[in-house]
Every structure is written in C-alpha cells, then in structure tokens.
N, C-alpha and C positions, 0 to 999 in steps of 0.2 A: 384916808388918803388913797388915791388911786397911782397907779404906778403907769406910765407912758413906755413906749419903747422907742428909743432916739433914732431908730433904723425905719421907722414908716410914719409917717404924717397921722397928728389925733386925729385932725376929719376920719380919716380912714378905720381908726381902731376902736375911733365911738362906733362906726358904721357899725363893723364888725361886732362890738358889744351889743348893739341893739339888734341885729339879724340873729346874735344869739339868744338874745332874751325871749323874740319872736318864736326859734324854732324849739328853744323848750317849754314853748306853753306862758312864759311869765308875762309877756307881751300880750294878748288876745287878739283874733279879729275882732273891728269896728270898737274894741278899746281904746282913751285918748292916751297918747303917752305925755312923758312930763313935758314941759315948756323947755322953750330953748334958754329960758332965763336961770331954770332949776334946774336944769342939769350944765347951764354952766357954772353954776353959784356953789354945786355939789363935787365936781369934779376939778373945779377951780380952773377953767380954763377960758378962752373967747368967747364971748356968743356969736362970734362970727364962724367959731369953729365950727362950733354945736350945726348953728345953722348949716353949712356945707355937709354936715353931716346926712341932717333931713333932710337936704332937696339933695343927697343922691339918691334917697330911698323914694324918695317923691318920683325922679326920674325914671329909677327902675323898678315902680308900679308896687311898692312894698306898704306906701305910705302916704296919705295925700292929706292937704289942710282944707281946714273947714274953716272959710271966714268968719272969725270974730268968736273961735271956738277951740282952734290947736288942731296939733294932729292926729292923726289915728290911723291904724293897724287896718289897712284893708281885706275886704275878703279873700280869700285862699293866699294869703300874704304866705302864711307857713306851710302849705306845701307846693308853692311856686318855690320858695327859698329851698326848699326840704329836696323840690326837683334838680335845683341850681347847683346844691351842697353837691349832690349824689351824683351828677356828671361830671363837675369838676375832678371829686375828688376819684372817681373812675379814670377821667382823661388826664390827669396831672399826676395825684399823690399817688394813687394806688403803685401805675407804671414804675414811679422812681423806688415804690418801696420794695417791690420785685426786683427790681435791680440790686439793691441793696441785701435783701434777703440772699441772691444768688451769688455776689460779692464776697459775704459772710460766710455760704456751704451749709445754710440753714437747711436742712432734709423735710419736705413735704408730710413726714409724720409729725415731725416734732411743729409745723405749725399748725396742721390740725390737731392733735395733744393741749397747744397751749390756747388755743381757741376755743376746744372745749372745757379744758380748765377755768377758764373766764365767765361762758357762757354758765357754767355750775356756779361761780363766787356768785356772779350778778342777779342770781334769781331768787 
C-alpha cells in the first residue's frame, strides 16, 4: 500500500516518485518505465492520474512516448533533473534552512562537526 499526502495532488507525487527513481539510478536512461495501466493497478489510483503524471515529464523533457511502445527515460534525463534538484534547492531550501539555522544559534563549528560526522557514518 502506498501512502498519499492529502496536502498536494497524486499527479504531483507520483511525479515526484518517479524523478526520484530517475535520479537514483533505478529509473535508467532510454529505459521503458511501467505502463500507466501498472502503475495505476499497483498504487491503486486513476490512470488518468498516472497519466497527468507522464505528460508532465513528457512536457518537461524528462520522458517521452514511443508509439505503440510506452515510455521512456530520456537521455541526460538525470542530470537535467540532478541540475533542476540543485538550483532549487540552492534558491529555495538551502536559503530557508539558514534562516532556520540562525533562528536556532546553531554556531558554524557545530554544523561543520555534524557534516563531518555524516560524511564519516556514510562512507
């Protein structure tokens, strides 16, 4: 069972699930991804959802259909996306989380300290 969040439309959060399958590799370029019949049959939802979902990615150059064959994972799909991720979240999230950081009296040691604590777990 897949879980929705009642605060943003499925179109939008399949989107979201599938730009992230893209950018960690599980997606491939010029791979086809599932039908819009199986992933609605899987997640239990429209296939008109589904649908809205792939002609955004269709729209915004991520995805395109191949008559009488499905869709697929275009070329430099994921680091177009991986570019898209990384300005955003430079021009949007990062800004607010400095804010927030400086709100709190978090000290510039202690987040480089916990960054490189991280950086140690993850390797």
């Amino acid at each position: 069972m897949h879980n929705w969040n009642d605060n943003q439309p499925i179109y939008l959060q399949l989107r979201e699930r599938i730009v992230t399958q893209i950018l960690e590799g599980k997606l491939k370029e010029g791979e086809a991804i599932p039908s819009v019949r199986q992933v609605a049959t899987d997640y239990r939802i429209n296939h008109l959802t589904v649908a809205k979902a792939y002609q955004e990615l269709v729209t915004e150059g991520f995805l395109e259909k191949r008559r009488g064959l499905g869709m697929f994972v275009l070329k430099d799909a994921q680091k177009k996306l991986l570019k898209e991720e990384r300005d955003r979240f430079m021009a949007e999230e990062f800004p607010e989380l400095l804010r927030r950081i400086r709100r709190l009296g978090i000290e510039k040691e202690e987040i480089i300290r916990m960054i490189q604590q991280t950086a140690e777990v993850s390797k």
